[in-house]
C-alpha positions, 0 to 999 in steps of 0.5 A: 517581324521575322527576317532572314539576315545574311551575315556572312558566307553561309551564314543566314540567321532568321531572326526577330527584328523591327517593322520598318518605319517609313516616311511621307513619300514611303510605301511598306508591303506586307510581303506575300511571296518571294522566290529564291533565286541563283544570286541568293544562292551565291550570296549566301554560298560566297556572301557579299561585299559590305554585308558582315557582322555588323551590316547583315542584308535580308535577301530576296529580289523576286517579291510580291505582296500587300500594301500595309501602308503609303506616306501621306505625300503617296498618291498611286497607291493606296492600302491592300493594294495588292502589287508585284515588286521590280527589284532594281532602281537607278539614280533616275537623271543619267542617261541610262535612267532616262532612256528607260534603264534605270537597271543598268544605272552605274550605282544601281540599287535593288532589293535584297542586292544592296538593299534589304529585301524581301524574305521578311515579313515586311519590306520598306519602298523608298520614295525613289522606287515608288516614284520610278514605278516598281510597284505595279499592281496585281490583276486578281486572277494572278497568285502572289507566288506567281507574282514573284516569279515575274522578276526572273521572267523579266530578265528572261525578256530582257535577254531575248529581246536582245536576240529578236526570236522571229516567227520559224525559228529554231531555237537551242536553251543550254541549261534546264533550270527554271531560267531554261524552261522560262526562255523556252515557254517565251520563245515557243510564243514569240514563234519559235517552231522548235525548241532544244533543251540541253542539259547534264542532267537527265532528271532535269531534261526529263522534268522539262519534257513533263512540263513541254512534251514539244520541247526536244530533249537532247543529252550533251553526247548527242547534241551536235548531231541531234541539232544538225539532223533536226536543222537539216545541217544548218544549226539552230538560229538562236542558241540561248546559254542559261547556265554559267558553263564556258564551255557551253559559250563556246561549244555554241558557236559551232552549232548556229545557223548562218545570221544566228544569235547568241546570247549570254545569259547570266554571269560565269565565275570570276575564276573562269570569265575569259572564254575561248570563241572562234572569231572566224565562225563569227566573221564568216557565219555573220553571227551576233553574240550578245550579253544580258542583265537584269530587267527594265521596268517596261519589260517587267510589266510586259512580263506580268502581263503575259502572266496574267493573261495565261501565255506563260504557265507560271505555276508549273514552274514552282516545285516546292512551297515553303514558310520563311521558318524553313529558309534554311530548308529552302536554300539548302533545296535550291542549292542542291539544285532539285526540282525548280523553283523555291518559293516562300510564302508567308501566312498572314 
């Protein structure tokens, strides 16, 4: 089979190597779709501990496909079953694993992290994944390339049910990206009466105005007086950073309502993690500040199933198709952060 190996540091190589062989208690997936992600991006640009010349990871954590075949022992699944595939699995006996986050397990694993992934024609479903419950399968009105997609909406769960949007709310989304524009589409449903998008680039905040003429567009040289204007001077109630910008984490806590939330969406460069925030408009302004990582199973299945169900236009975040021969192509387009989200399809 073909696969995109990781080598080193900018160093992918799509290659021809052996279908994985499983055991009894095994599932092999014939992958259909996989998106390409931040975190790829960074592996490939900065590579990633224990992955070298002698130890190359296949990347891709965002991955749907067919069932090719189960281990005799597999009793759920059966072959051509068509399933979406939540990347992260814990040791399943701690005591983050058995109150639900198997995501946040101390010696987690996930798919195209630590494990191979899934920009190969084939991905191998260890016994501890198909007994945790991270293949769920697929309504037919939803497309594997939609599919795929669920994974980062599923983060995108995760971390707004940390903040608990409620019915009226205002709403800031700093960062127009396919996260951004994913936070967005979810927090107009759970309520949400206006939403801001702010980003440096126009092109970016242009492109979410055509995908959410609701969504109100602002540049950052107007962004504190826009939201005090729109709040009639009281700052939005949740203000959401999907960017890995300090000063946005910072510059966010002066533009919050009293009892505002604010979330830290994904990670900062490690050269610039210390972040300066003013503690007395948190003390007097009651604000919760609050982080987010990764995705439970529970809240990857709600998010299939706001998919599958219509409620988040999924499709209209995917901006170019590609084959796994152009991955390099499609790293390079995801680098150079044009358009939204990159998905590679495989033929059959």
């Amino acid at each position: 089979m073909k696969a995109a190996f990781l080598y080193n540091a900018n160093d992918l190589r799509l290659k021809e190597t052996e279908k994985p062989a499983i055991n009894d208690d095994e599932i092999l997936v014939k992958v259909k779709s996989a998106a390409i992600c931040g975190t790829d991006i960074r592996m490939v640009k900065n590579g990633y501990a224990g992955v070298n010349e002698d130890n190359p990871r296949i990347l891709g954590h965002e991955i749907s496909g067919e069932i090719a075949e189960t281990g005799k022992n597999v009793q759920k699944y059966k072959p051509g079953m068509r399933v979406a595939i939540a990347p992260n699995m814990g040791c399943g006996t701690c005591d983050r694993c058995v109150s639900g986050n198997t995501h946040l397990c101390e010696t987690y694993e996930a798919f195209g992290i630590n494990l191979q992934g899934g920009f190969a024609e084939y991905l191998k479903i260890p016994a501890k994944a198909v007994n945790q419950g991270n293949l769920v399968e697929l309504d037919e009105k939803i497309s594997y390339e939609e599919a795929a997609l669920v994974e980062p909406l599923s983060c995108v769960f995760n971390g707004q049910s940390r903040v608990n949007i409620e019915l009226g709310d205002t709403v800031l989304i700093i960062g127009a990206g396919p996260i951004g524009i994913m936070h967005a589409f979810l927090a107009k449903i759970q309520g949400a009466v206006k939403v801001f998008m702010n980003d440096l680039s126009e092109d970016r905040l242009g492109l979410c105005k055509e995908l959410d003429p609701d969504i109100i567009t602002v540049m950052p040289s107007e962004l504190k007086e826009k939201i005090m204007a729109e709040t009639k001077g009281n700052g939005v109630d949740v203000c959401i950073i999907a960017a890995p910008s300090p000063e946005a984490q910072s510059s966010a806590i002066e533009l919050m309502n009293m009892n505002g939330r604010v979330l830290f969406f994904g990670g900062l460069p490690k050269d610039r993690e210390n972040v300066l925030l003013n503690s007395n408009t948190i003390h007097y302004k009651q604000l919760a500040v609050h982080g987010s990582a990764r995705a439970s199973l529970i809240q990857y299945r709600k998010s299939l199933a706001l998919v599958e169900n219509g409620l988040i236009p999924m499709k209209k975040i995917i901006s170019s198709r590609f084959k796994l021969d152009d991955i390099s192509e499609a790293v390079k387009k995801a680098s150079d952060g044009s358009g939204l989200k990159n998905v590679i399809n495989f033929e059959d």
